[in-house]
N, C-alpha and C positions, 0 to 999 in steps of 0.2 A: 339654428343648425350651424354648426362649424363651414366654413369655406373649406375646411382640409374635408377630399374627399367628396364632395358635393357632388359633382358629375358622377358618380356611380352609385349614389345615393338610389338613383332610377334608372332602370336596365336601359331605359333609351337615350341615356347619356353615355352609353359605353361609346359608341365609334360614330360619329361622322366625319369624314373625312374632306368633307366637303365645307364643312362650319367645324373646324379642329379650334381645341381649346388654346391659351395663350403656352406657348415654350414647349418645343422639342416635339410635339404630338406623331408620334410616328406608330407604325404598325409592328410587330412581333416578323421577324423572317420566317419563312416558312421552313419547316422540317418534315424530316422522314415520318416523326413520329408525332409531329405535336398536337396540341391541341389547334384550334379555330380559334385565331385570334376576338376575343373582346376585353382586355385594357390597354389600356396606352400607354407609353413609355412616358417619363418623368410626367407625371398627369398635373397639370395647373387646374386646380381646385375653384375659380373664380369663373361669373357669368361674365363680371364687370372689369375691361384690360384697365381703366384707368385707375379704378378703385383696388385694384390687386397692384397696378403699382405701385402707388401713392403708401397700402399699407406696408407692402413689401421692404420700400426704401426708408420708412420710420423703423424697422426693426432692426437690431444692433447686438450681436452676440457679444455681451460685454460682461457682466456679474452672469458666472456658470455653475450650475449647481450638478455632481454626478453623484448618481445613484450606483453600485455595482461597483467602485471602481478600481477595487482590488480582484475584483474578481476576474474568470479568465479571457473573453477579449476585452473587458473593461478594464485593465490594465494598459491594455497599445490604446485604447483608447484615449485614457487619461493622460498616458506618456506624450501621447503628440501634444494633445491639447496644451500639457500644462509647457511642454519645451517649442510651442509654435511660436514662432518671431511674425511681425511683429507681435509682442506676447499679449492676451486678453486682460481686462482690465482686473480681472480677480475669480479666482476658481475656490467653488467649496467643496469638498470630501465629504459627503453624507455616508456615514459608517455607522458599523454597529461598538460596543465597545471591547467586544470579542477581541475585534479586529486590530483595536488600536492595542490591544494588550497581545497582541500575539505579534505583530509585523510593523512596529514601530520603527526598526528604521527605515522601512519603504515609506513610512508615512512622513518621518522626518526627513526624507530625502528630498520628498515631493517638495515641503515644504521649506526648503534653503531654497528655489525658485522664487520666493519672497512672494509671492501673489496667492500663495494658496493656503488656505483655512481647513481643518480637520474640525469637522462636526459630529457630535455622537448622538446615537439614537436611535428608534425602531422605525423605522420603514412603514410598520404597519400600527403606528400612532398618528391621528390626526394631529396633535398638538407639538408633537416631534416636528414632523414635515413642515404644519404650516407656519413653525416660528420660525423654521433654516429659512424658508421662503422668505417670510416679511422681515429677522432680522438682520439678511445679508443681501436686501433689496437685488432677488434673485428677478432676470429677465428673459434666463434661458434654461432650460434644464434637461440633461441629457441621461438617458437611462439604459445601462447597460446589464440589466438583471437576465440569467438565460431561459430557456426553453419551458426549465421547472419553476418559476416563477414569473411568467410572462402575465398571469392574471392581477396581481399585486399592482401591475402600471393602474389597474382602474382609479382606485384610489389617488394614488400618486398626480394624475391627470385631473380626477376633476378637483381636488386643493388645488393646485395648479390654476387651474378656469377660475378657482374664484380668488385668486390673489391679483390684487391689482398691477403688484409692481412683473409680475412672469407674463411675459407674451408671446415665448418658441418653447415647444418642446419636442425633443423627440426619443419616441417610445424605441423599446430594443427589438428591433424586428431584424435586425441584420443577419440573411440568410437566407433562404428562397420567399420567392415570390410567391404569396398567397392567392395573390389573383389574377393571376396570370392566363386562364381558361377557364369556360362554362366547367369545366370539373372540378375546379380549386375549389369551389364552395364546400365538395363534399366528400374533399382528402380530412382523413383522420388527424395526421399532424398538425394540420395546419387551425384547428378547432378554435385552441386559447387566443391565437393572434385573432382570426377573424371576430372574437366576442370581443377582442381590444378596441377592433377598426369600427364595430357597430356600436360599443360604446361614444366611439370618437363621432361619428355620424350623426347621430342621433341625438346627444347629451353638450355635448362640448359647444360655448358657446361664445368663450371670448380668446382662445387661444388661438393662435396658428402652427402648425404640427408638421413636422417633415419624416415621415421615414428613409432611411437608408438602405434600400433591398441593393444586396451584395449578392444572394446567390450563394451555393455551398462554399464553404471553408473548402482551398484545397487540401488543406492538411487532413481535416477527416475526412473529403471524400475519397482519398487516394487510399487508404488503407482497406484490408480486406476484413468482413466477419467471418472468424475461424466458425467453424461446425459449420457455417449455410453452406449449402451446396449451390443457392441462388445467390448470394453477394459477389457483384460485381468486385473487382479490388485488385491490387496490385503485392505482393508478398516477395518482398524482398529478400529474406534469407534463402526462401526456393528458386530464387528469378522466376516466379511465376505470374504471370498474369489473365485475369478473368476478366473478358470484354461483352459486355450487349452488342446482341446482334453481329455488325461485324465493326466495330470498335471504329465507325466513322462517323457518330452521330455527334455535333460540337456540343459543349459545355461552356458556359460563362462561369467564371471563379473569378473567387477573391480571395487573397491569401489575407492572414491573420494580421500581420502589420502594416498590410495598406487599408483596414477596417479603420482605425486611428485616423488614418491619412485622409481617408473621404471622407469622415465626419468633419475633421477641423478645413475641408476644402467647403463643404455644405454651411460651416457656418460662416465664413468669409465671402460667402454668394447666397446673401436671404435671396436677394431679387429671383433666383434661379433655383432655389430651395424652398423658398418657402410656399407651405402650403401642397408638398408632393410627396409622393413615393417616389425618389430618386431612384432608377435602376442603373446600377455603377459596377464596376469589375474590373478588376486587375488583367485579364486577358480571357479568349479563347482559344481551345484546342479540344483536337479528338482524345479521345482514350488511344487509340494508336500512337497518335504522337508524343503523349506523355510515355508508351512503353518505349518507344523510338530515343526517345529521351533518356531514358533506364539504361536502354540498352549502352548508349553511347558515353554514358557517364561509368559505367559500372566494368566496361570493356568487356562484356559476356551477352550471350544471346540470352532470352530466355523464352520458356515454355507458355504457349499462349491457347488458354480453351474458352471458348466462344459460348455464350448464354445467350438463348433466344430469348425476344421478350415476352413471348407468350410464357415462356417457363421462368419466366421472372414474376407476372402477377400469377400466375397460377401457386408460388412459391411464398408470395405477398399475402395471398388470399388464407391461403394454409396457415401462414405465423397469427393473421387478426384470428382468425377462429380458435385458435390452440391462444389465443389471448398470451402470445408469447409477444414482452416487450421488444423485442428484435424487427416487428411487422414494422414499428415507424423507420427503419432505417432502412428498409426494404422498398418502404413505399418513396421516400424522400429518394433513393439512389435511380426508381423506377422513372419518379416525374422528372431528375432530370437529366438520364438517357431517353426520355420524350423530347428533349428540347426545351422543357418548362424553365427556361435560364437565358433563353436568346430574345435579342434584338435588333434591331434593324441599326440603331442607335443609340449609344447609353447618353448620361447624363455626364459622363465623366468631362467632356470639355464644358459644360454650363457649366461646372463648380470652377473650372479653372484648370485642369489634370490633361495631360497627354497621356500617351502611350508609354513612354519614357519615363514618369515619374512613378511609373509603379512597377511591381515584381515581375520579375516575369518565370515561366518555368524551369530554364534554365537554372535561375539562381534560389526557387524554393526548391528545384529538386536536389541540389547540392547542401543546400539545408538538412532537409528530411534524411538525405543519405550518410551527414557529416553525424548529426545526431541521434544516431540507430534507429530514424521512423518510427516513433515516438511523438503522438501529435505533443504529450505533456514538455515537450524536450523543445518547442521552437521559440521560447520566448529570448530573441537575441538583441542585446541593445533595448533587455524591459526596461529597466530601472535606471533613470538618469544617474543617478549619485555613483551607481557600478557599473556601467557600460562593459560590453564585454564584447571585444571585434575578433571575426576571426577571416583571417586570408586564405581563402579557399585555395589558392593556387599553391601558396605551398603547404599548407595541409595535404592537398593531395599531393604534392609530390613528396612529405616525408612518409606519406601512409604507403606509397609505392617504392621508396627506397626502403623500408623496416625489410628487416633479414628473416623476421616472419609473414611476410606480405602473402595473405589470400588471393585466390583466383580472382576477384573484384577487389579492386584497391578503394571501390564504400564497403567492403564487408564490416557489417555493424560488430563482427567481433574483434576489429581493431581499433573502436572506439572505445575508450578509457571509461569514458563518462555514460556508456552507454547502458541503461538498467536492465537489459536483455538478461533474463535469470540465466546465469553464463556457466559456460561448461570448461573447465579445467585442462588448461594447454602443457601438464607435467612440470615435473621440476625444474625445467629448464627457465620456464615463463613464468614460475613463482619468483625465481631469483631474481630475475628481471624487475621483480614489478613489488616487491618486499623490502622492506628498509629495514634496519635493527631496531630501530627506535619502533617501530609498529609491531615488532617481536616483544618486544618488552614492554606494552602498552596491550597486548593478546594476554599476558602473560602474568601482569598485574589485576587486568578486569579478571579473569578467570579462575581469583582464588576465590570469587564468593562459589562461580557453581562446584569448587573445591572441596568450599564449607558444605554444602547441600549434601557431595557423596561423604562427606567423613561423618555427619554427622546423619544420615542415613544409614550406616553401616559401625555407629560407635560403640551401641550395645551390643551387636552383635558376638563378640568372640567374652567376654567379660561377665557375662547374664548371670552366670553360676556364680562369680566373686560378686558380685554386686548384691544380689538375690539372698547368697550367703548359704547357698545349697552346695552339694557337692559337687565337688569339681571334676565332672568328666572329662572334660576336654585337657586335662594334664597331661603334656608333652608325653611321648612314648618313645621319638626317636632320641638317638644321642646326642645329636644338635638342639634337640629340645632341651631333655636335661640338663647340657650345660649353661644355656643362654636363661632357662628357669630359677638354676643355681645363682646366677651370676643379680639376675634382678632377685630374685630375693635377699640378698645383699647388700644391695642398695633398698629395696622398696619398702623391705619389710616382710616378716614369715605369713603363709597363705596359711597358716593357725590362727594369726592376727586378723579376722576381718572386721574390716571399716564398712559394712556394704547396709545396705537399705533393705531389710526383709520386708519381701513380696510375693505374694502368690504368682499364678501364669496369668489369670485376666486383667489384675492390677500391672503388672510388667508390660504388658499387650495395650494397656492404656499408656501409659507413661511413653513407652515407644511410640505410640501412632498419634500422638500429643503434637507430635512435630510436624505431624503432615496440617494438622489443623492450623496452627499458627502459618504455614505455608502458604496453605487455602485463603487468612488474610493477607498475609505478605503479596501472595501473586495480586491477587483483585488491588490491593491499594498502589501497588507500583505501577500500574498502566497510569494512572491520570498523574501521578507525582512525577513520575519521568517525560512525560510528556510535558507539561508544562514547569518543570522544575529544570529540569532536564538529567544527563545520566552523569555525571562527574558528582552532582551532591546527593545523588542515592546511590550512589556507592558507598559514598563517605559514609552514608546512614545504615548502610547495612554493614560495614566494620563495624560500626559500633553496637548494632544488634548485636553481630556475634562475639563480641569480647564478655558483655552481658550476660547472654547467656551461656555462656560457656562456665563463667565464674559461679551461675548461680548452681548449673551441675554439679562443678566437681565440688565444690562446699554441701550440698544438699544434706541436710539430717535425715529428710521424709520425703515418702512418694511424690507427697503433690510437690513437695519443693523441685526436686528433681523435675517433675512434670512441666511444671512453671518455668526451668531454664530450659527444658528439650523445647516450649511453644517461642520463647521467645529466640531462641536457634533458630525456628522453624519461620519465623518472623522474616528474620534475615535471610533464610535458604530461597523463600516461595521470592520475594522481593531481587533478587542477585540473579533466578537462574528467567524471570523478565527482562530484567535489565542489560543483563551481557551480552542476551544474542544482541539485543538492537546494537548495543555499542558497536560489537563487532563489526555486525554486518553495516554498519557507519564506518568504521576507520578501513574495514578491510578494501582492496583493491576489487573492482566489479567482479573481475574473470576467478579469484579466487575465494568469492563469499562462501561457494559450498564448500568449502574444504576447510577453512578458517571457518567457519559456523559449526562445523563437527568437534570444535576444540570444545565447545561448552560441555559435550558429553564425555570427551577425552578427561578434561580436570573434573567432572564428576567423578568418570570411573578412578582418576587418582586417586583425589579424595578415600573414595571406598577402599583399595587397596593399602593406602598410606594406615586408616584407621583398623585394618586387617592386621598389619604386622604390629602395630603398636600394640594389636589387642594382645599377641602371639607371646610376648615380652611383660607385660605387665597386667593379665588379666590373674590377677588375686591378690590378697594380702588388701592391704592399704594401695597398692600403687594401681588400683582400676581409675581410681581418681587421676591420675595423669592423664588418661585414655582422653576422657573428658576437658583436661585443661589447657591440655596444649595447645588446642583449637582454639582457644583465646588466644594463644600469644601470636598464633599466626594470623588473628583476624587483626591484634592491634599492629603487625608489621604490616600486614597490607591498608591499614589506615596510612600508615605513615606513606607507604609506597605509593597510593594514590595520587598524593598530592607531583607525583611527576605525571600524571596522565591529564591532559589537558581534556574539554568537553568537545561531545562531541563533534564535529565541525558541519556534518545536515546539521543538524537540529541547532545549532547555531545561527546556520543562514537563514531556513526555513521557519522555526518558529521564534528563536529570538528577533531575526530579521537584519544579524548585522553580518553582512555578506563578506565584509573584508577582513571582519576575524575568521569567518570559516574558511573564509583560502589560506588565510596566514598558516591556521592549523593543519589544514589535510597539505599544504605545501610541507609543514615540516614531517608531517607523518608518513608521504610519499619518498620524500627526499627533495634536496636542490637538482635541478634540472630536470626533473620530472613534471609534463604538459598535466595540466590538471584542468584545465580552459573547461571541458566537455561536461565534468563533474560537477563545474560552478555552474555551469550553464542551466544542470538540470535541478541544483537547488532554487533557483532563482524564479525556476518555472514550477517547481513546487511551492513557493513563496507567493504565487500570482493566480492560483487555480479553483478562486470558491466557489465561482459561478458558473452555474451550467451555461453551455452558449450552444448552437446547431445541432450537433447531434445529442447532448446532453439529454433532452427531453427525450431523447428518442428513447429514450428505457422511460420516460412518464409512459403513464395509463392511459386503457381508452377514455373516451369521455364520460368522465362521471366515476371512472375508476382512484383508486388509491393509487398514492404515486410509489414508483418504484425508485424515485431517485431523491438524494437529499436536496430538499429546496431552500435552506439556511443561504446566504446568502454570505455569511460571513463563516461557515462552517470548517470551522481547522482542527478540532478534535472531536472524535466518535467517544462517548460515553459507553463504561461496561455493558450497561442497559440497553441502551439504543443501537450498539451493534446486534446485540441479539435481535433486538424486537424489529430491525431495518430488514428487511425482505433482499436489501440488496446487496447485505453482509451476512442474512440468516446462512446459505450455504454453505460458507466458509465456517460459520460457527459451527455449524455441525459435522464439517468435516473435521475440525481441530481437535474438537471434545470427544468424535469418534474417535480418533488415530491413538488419542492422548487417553484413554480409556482403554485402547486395545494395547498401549504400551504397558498399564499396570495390570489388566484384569489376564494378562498372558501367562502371568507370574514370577516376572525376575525380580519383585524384592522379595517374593519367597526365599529365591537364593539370597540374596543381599543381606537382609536384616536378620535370616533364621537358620543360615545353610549350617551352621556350627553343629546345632542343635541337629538337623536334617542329616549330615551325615557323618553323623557320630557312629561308628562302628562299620562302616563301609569298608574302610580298608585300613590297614595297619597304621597308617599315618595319621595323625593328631588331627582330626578334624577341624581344628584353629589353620593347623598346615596345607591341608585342601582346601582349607575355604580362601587361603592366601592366594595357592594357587590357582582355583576357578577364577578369582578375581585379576590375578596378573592376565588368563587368559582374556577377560573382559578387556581390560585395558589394554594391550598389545591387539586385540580386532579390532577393538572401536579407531587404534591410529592406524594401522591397515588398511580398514573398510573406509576412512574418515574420504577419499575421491571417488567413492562410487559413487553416492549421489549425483554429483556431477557429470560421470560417466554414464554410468547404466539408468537415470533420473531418481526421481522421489519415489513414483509408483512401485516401478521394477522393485527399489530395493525393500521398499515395505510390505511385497504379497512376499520374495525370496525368505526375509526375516520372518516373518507373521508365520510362513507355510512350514518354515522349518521348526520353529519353536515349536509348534503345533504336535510334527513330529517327535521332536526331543522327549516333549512330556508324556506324548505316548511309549514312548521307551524308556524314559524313567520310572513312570506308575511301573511298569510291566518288572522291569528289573528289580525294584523295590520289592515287589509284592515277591517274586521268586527267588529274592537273595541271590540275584548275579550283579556281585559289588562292584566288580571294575567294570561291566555294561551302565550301573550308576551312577560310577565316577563318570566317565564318559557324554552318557546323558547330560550330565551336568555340564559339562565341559563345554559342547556343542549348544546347548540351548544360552549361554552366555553369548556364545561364539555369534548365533544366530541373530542375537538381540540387538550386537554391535551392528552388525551389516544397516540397517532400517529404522526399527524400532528404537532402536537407542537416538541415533543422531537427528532422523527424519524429523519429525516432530517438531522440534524447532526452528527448522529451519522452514517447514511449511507455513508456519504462524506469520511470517511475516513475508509470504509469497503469497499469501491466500487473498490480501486485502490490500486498498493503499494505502498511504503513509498514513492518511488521516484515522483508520482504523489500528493502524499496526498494534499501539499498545493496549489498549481493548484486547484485542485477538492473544497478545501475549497474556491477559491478565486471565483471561477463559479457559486458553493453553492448559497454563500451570494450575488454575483455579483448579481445573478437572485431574490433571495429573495429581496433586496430592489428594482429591476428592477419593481417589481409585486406589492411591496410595495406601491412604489411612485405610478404607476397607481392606487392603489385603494386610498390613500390618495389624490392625486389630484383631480381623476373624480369620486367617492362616491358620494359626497356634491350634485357637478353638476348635474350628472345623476339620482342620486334619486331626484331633484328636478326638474327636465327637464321631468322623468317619472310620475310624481305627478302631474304636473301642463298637462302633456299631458294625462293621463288616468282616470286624478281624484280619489278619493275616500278620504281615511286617508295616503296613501302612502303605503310603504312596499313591493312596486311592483320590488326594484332591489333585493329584495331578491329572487325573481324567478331565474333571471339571475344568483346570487351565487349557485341555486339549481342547476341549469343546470349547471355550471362547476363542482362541485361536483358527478354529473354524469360521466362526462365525465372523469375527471381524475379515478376515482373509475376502468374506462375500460381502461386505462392508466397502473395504478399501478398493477391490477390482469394481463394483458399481460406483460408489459416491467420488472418488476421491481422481481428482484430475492433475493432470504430471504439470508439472510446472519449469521443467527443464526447457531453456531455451525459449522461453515465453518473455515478451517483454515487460508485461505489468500484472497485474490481477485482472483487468478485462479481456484481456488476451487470454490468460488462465481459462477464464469461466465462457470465451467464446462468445460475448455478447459487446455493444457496441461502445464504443470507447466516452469512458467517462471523459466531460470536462468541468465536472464541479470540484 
């Protein structure tokens, strides 16, 4: 049997006080709420004081091996360790090779410290592990793996026990105390660790083991869970705060960068570590005191409502039954407003540590408030190679001199860098905060989703010259005639046609050709933008569309033509993934929504730009131009690209070179503009794989399927694996709903077919109305482009969804009864409508729904499903309104019932499934559950 642990091995080694074990043996203080003490503080694992010190003082924390240590508190981890003077004699990075392909310069950073070794390999390979062990005569091995992968230590421990040259390890238990009361045995969270410490009891036979019990993060435990009505927490944008009981019961915490701290103090004191569960901590205080704290940092009172504890486990007990993963966070917040975190004594001066040498609340709460309270946001001074300092003192006094300063000079919406899904301060605070150079970096990304509307909308006016059928849509006004005369002059006589004879189902295939090629394009651009990144899929989708463009306007035959509309469609599905991310990458926090609306603004161009064109040269030979021009504007924007630098996230974050990405977002901000906040939070999305405290807390109960990613190196979500993750399945279905309820409503009815549609409505040239339906698209979509941000996501998608809904009911009705300007009209508004919500939402929800690590996935499903719903309405429109025309008679207009009725139904879609994302700070916030840290 191992010495670690031994005295609890048998319940009548919990306490004598009278015959107390060797170091610190102290009792648990008494609380309002606690348990009955039986363990003991820093517990000395040994019968024998000579023989535990003799071994003690042979052991040498010298050759380190970490496990986890990109991930996220094994990052402050590894940072002290590898920057502790005097330095260790040599550290090794056990890594997967994900890792090293994804965040290579954290890993080259690490290693310009000259001591430290980057080893690749599976975790869950015995031949892996035991050769890092025996070929870097490992003696110590530290393991930072989180909550979702706490079972993996088994393994890892007993290779460990049978390698001769390792003789310290310790397992990642940092976080509350498992055993801390006769009840810990038969807390639900606490299940994987306890099957650790039984293995270690039991099994372990030549190691010596130290855990580090810290006790909660205060970073996650200060945050509130949106939706409970039982979570205790603190909610800073409301100054509101929710206390147990009456918010005087103390808590022992430990902040995230003193976790580092006390490990590298535990391996410089074996004598006093080894062989314990050190119980350590950064400081105590009440939940009063930290609002007390709030208060006086924030200069505002705030709102405080009191949770009793009975209605706390009654509220506990409710989440385990409804098997809702939120119960672990309920129960963790519950055991410690019981006290299950005190001491009489820690261990913090055996290792060496005062009071002094660690955080204290004061200075994490000007943290958490500096960084919008965002636990993902605290990593300050992670990375040695980019240190990133900031002086709170005058941070806050230029946050309190800005001439738009808030009632609280923390309000997180005067943080730059802050990811709070942000609400739009008007034109005043665009100017502020917009450079030219990100004008024209908006402006160049946005000719692909450009490409998408023009060639979404290129057959449209042309069908008849192309087809080689007659030409209704022949100008009628006298502004027609003459601009008709004048292209036929140049184009060539509409006697002469060049066109591609087609029936209407072969036409309806050739068109909806494009959405298919799309449907590839989206799915393949999530993983190539992601680890390619977005500056060389741009590049690749100009060059799709030069491509296809040429193959168009040359085509002799349907399928040729077909073949240039898929590979169009190649480039559109691929551009309109790629440019939100861009944007919402370059753009400034406070104005993503409104610059994310631009993706649908250069769509609706697009469509309109490909309207007049059609208006001009739809017959004769010159249909072909309709077609070719869009090549010459995809090889300008080839050319224009090369002034758009890459992204500058995705620079820091997955390439991992931090000091090009501030180079860039400095130049794309402007000179003089603080950008500190922004780096800050690439650097903590750079350091985040590893679940750590409350991470598990979305794991299952025992024996359940886990709800959280347990990859340990995991930096991108798979198309596949977001869908099939229970923990990104929501957001998938919310995406593919919204993005299904955008086309199955019917606006490429209008788009692709309105020529055809309202041909004889009213005296004007149907090419003419469909110009101007579409200018009306275009001039709402820039309009409507701040509601988002104003009235949220939801608001604007039930107002759009509800009215289009409408529109088409008074289309159908007008159609069927021949009141033409009631169908002009209709038409008019259901465009009108599509702008407000429908048109914009949608992508901007794609990459509010999920984190980073999902986002392009979520984009590739987005658009996957958008051209999926596309292509049915551009294929079967044509048919089915002509199938219901010739079956029910009248004037037609009968599938616009059917668009009414989806309209309907999504409408009850979007008010149940779909959660507002305005003013939210991440996607866990979004979906009201507890804050990821993998």
């Amino acid at each position: 049997m191992t010495p670690f642990l031994a005295d609890l091995h048998h319940p009548s080694a919990h306490h004598s006080l009278t015959n107390p074990p060797l170091h610190l043996v102290t009792l648990h203080q008494p609380h309002q709420h606690t348990y009955h003490n039986t363990a003991l503080l820093g517990h000395q694992f040994y019968t024998e004081e000579e023989k535990s010190i003799d071994k003690m003082a042979s052991i040498k924390a010298s050759n380190i091996l970490i496990f986890g240590a990109t991930g996220f508190i094994g990052t402050f981890i590894s940072e002290k360790i590898i920057t502790a003077q005097p330095a260790f004699s040599h550290i090794t990075i056990f890594t997967s090779a994900n890792t090293v392909n994804s965040k290579p310069e954290l890993l080259d950073g690490w290693k310009k410290a000259g001591n430290v070794t980057v080893v690749t390999g599976d975790a869950d390979s015995e031949a892996d592990v035991r050769a890092a062990y025996k070929d870097h005569k490992i003696d110590t091995v530290i393991c930072a793996f989180g909550r979702g992968a706490i079972a993996k230590q088994i393994n890892l421990i007993k290779w460990a026990d049978e390698t001769d040259s390792v003789k310290w390890f310790f397992p990642s238990e940092y976080g509350t105390d498992i055993e801390y009361g006769p009840k810990s045995k038969d807390e639900k969270p606490h299940q994987q660790k306890l099957k650790v410490r039984k293995f270690i009891r039991e099994d372990v036979k030549n190691l010596t083991v130290t855990y580090v019990v810290t006790g909660p993060y205060f970073e996650s435990w200060v945050g509130r869970q949106d939706g409970l009505e039982v979570s205790p927490g603190y909610d800073v944008q409301k100054k509101e705060a929710y206390l147990v009981e009456d918010g005087e019961g103390r808590i022992g915490f430990t902040t995230m960068p003193d976790v580092g701290k006390l490990v590298v103090a535990a391996l410089r004191h074996p004598e006093a570590a080894g062989g314990k569960a050190l119980k350590v901590n950064s400081f105590e205080v009440t939940p009063k005191q930290v609002l007390a704290e709030y208060e006086k940092q924030m200069g505002a009172r705030w709102k405080v409502d009191y949770i009793p504890l009975d209605k706390l486990i009654e509220g506990e007990k409710r989440l385990w039954e409804e098997n809702n993963p939120r119960a672990t966070v309920i129960t963790l917040r519950r055991i410690w407003s019981e006290g299950g975190t005190l001491y009489d004594k820690t261990d913090n001066e055996a290792i060496g540590l005062k009071s002094e040498d660690m955080e204290s609340l004061e200075v994490i709460l000007k943290r958490l408030l500096l960084q919008g309270h965002d636990t993902y946001k605290q990593l300050i001074n992670l990375i040695p190679v980019f240190p990133v300092t900031y002086n709170y003192t005058s941070i806050r006094t230029n946050l309190t001199n800005s001439p738009h300063q808030p009632s609280s000079p923390f309000s997180s919406t005067q943080l730059e860098g802050s990811r709070i899904m942000p609400t739009s301060g008007g034109p005043g605070q665009l100017a502020r905060h917009v450079s030219p150079f990100l004008i024209l970096l908006i402006f160049i990304a946005t000719l692909g989703p450009f490409q998408f509307g023009y060639h979404l909308a290129e057959l449209n006016a042309p069908q008849h010259a192309i087809t080689c059928q007659d030409d209704n849509a022949t100008p009628s006004s006298a502004l027609g005639r003459v601009t008709s005369t004048l292209s036929t002059y140049t184009f060539g006589s509409k006697a002469d046609c060049d066109g591609v004879p087609m029936d209407e189902p072969t036409f309806a295939a050739v068109s909806s050709v494009f959405t298919i090629g799309g449907l590839v394009g989206a799915l393949a651009a999530g993983p190539v933008t992601s680890k390619k990144g977005r500056w060389l899929s741009m590049q690749i989708t100009a060059v799709t569309f030069v491509l296809g463009a040429t193959i168009e306007a040359v085509a002799p035959k349907a399928w040729t033509m077909g073949l240039g509309r898929f590979v169009s469609g190649l480039g559109s599905g691929a551009s309109t993934v790629i440019v939100p991310l861009y944007i919402s990458e370059v753009a400034p926090p406070a104005e993503r929504g409104f610059f994310g609306a631009f993706t649908q603004i250069s769509c609706n161009t697009g469509i309109l730009v490909a309207q007049v064109l059609g208006y001009f040269l739809s017959h004769g030979k010159a249909w072909r131009w309709i077609l070719g021009i869009s090549g010459i504007i995809a090889a300008a924007q080839g050319v224009l690209t090369f002034l758009v630098p890459e992204s500058p996230a995705w620079t820091a974050t997955v390439k991992g070179d931090v000091t090009s990405g501030k180079r860039i977002l400095q130049r794309i901000r402007g000179r003089g503009v603080k950008i500190d906040n922004e780096v800050a939070l690439w650097e903590a999305g750079a350091a985040k794989d590893v679940t750590s405290e409350e991470t598990g807390l979305l794991g299952p109960p025992e024996g359940g399927a886990s709800l959280v990613p347990q990859n340990d190196d995991r930096q991108h979500i798979g198309v596949m694996q977001a869908l099939q993750d229970p923990l990104y399945r929501p957001a998938m279905i919310v995406v593919m709903g919204v993005m299904f309820a955008q086309q199955l409503c019917g606006i490429n009815s209008i788009v692709m077919y309105s020529v055809a549609l309202l041909n004889g409505l009213l005296p004007l040239s149907s090419i003419v109305l469909t110009i101007l339906v579409s200018a009306v698209n275009l001039i709402m979509t820039t309009a409507c482009s701040p509601l988002p941000d104003k009235w949220g996501r939801k608001t604007c998608l039930l107002v759009s969804i509800v009215g289009q809904g409408i529109s088409s009911l008074i289309l159908a009705i007008s159609i069927l009864t021949g009141l033409k300007i009631m169908s002009a009209l209709a038409v008019a508004f259901f465009v009108a409508f599509f702008a407000v919500g429908l048109g914009p939402v949608p992508f901007i929800l794609a990459s509010e729904l999920v984190g980073q690590e999902a986002v392009g996935a979520t984009q590739s499903w987005c658009l996957a499903t958008n051209y999926t719903a596309t292509f049915l309405v551009a294929q079967f429109f044509p048919i089915v309104n002509t199938a219901l025309n010739n079956w029910l008679g009248g004037r037609g207009g009968w599938v616009y019932f059917i668009f009414a009725g989806f309209a309907a139904l999504f409408a009850l879609f979007i008010a149940a499934r779909v959660p507002e994302t305005k003013g939210k700070k991440d996607a866990d916030e979004v979906w009201g559950r507890a804050r990821r840290l993998d």
